[in-house]
C-alpha positions as CSV (number, residue, x, y, z in Angstrom):
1,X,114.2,140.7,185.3
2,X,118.2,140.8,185.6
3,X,120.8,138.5,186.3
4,X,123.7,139.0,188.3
5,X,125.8,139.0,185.6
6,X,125.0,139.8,181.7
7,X,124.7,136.9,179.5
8,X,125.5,136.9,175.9
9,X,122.7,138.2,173.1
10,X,122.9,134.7,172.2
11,X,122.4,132.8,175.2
12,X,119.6,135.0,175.9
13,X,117.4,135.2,172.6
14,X,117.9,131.4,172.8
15,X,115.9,131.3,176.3
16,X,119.5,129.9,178.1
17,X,118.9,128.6,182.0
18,X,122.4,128.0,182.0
19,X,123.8,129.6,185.6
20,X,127.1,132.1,185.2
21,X,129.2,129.4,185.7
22,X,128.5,127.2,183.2
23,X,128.8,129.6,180.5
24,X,131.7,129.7,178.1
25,X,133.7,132.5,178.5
26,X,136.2,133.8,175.4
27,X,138.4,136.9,176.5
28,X,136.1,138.3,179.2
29,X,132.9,137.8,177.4
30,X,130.5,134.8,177.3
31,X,131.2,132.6,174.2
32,X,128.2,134.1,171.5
33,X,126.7,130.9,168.9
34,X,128.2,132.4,166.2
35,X,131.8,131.9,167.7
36,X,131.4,128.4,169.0
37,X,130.4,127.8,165.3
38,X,133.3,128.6,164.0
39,X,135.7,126.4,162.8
40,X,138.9,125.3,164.8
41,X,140.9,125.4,161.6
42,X,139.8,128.6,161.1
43,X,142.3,131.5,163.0
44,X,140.7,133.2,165.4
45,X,141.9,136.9,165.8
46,X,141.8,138.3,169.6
47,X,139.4,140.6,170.7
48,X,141.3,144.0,171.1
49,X,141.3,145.6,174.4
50,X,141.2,149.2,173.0
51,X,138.1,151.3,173.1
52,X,137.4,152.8,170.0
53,X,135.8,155.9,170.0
54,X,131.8,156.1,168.0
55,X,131.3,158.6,165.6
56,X,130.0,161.9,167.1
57,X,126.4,161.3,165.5
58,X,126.2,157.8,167.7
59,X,127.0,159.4,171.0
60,X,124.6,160.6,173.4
61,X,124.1,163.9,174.5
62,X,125.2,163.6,177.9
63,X,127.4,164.9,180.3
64,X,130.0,161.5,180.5
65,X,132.2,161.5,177.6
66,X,133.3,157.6,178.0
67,X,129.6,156.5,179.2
68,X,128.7,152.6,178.2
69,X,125.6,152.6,176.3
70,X,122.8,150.1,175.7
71,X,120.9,148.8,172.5
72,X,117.4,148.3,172.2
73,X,115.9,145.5,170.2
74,X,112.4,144.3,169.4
75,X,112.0,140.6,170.5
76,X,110.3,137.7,168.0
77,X,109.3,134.4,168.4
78,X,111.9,132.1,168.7
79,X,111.3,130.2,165.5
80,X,111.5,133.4,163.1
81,X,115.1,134.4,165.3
82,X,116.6,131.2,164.2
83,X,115.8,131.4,161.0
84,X,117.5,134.6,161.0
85,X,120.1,134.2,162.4
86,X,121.1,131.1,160.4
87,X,120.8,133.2,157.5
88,X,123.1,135.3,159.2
89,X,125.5,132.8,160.3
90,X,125.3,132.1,156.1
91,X,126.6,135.5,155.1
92,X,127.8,137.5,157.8
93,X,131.9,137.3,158.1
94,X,132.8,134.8,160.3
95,X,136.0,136.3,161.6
96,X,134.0,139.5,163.1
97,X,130.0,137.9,163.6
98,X,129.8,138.2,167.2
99,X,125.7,138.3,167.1
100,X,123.2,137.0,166.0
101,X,120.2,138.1,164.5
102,X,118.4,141.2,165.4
103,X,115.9,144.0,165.1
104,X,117.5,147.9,166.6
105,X,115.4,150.4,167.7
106,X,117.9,152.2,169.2
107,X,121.6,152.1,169.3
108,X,123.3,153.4,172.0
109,X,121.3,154.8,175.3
110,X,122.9,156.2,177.8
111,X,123.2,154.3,181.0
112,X,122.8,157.1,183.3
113,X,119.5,157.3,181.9
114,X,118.8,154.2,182.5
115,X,116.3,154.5,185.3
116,X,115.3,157.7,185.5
117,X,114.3,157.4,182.0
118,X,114.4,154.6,179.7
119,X,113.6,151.8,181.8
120,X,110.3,153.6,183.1
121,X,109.0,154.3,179.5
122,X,110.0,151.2,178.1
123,X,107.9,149.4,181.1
124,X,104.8,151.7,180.5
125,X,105.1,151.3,176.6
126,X,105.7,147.4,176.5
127,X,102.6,147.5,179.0
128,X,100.0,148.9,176.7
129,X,101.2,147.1,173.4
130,X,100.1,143.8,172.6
131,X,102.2,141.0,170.9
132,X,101.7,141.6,166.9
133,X,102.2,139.7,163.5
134,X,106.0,140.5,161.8
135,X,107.2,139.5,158.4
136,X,110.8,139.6,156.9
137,X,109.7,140.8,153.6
138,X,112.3,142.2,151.0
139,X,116.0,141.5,150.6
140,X,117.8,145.2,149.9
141,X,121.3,145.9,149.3
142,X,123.8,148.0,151.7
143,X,127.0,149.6,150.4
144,X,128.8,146.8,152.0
145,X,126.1,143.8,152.3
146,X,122.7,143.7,152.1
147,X,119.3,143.1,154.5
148,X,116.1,142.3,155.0
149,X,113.2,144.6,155.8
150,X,110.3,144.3,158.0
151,X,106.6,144.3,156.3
152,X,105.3,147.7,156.6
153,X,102.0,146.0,156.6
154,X,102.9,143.3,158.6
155,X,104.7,144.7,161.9
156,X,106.4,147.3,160.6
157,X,103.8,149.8,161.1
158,X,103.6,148.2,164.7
159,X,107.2,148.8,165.7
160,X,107.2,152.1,164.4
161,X,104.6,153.3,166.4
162,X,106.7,151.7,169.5
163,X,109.9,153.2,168.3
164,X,108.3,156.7,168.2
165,X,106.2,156.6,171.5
166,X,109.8,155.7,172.8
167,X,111.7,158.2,170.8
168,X,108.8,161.5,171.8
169,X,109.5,160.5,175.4
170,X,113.2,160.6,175.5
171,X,113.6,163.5,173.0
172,X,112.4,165.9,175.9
173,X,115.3,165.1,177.9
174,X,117.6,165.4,175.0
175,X,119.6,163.0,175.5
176,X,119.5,160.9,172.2
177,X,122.3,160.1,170.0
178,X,121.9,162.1,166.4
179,X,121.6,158.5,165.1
180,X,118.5,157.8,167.7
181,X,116.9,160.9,166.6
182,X,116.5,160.2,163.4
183,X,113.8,157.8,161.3
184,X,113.8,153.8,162.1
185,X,114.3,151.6,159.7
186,X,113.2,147.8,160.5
187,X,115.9,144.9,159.7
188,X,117.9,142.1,160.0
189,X,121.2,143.0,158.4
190,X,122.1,139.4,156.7
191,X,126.2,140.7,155.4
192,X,128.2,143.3,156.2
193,X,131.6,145.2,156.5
194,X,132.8,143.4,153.5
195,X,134.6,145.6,151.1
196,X,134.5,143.1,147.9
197,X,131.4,143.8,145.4
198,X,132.1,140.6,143.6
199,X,131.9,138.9,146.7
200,X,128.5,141.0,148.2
201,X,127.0,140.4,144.4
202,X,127.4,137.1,144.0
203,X,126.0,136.4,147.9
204,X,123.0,138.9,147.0
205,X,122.2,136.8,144.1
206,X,122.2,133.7,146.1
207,X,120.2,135.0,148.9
208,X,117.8,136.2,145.9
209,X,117.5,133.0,144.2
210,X,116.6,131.4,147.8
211,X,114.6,133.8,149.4
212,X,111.1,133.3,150.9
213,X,109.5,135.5,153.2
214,X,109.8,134.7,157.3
215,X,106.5,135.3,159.3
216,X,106.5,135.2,163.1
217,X,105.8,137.1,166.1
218,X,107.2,140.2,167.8
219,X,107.0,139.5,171.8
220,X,108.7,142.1,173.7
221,X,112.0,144.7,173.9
222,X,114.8,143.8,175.4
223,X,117.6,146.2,176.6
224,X,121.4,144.9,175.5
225,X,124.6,146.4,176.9
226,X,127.4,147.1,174.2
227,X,130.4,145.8,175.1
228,X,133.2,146.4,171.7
229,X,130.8,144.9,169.6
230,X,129.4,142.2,172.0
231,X,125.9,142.8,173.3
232,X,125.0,141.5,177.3
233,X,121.4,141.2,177.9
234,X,120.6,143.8,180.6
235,X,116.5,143.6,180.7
236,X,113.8,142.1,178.8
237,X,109.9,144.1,178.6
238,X,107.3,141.5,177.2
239,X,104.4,143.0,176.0
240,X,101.5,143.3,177.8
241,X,103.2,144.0,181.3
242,X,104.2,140.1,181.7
């Protein structure tokens, strides 16, 4: 179902009832959890009004040069996406976390695909899945933070098969980014952008020393519009057609 107007990823993994007008607004956009957490001693740099342009592997191949795009995540139980996310909220720079935790599946469809294309498959693919077991296994480093991976065994395997069902589809109407074409790789990306490898090391280690495995359940897809770097929930597709 949609809402008049998008809500923030936040707001909506965290089941919000909250009507448009009661929702914070910061520089056009709803207020995200992570930016009501920081601190008001802590300077807040404004959001920038210019558009960057994506690297030509992220774009899609369509006709509109400056088309907005959406992101598609896999859903979980609530329980495994707060523990997640305050992970997240652990590591992740404060002065540019504007989400919070999250699975991609794809990064940046087109939206005037949207329903002629992506919307009808993700409805018929959602329909005949059912909701499965997922476990954030193993910590792994990234050139500027680390992650966490999804069990192979446990939901990995499982969102795969979703994530290439979706991906055949949409591959016959080329119109996936380079970046969507390729392989998927489940996981919650805990720290990030951060160009110190003292200070990724010594985070890493700590995450390490801490770490225990996070079981839950995957429920559904949902369909996020990127806004420069904030995502507004567009759609969500629970599995099993409800």
């Amino acid at each position: 179902m949609s809402t008049a107007k998008p809500i923030s990823y936040s707001a909506a993994v965290a089941g919000s009832t909250k009507s448009n007008s009661e929702n914070d607004i910061h520089h056009g956009h709803e207020k995200s959890q992570e930016q009501q957490e920081i601190s008001p001693k802590e300077p807040q740099k404004r959001v920038s009004s210019i558009k960057r342009s994506p690297s030509p592997s992220h774009r899609p191949r369509t006709q509109a040069e400056e088309e907005t795009v959406y992101v598609l995540t896999l859903l979980t139980d609530r329980r495994l996406h707060e523990r997640m996310t305050a992970l997240r909220n652990q590591y992740f720079p404060k002065r540019i976390k504007k989400l919070a935790a999250h699975l991609t599946l794809f990064h940046a469809l087109p939206e005037s695909r949207l329903e002629s294309n992506i919307i009808p498959l993700l409805k018929e693919v959602t329909a005949k899945t059912s909701p499965f077991a997922i476990k954030a296994d193993k910590p792994f480093r990234l050139k500027k933070g680390f992650a966490v991976s999804v069990s192979s065994r446990i939901g990995g395997s499982q969102a795969k098969q979703i994530h290439q069902a979706l991906q055949d589809g949409w591959m016959k109407e080329d119109f996936l980014s380079e970046q969507d074409a390729g392989g998927c790789r489940l996981h919650y990306t805990l720290m990030n952008k951060v160009d110190n490898e003292v200070d990724i090391s010594k985070a890493y280690d700590d995450l390490l020393d801490h770490w225990r495995s996070e079981s839950g359940t995957a429920e559904g897809l949902a369909l996020w519009k990127y806004d420069r770097g904030f995502w507004k929930w567009k759609e969500s597709f629970q599995f099993g057609g409800d």
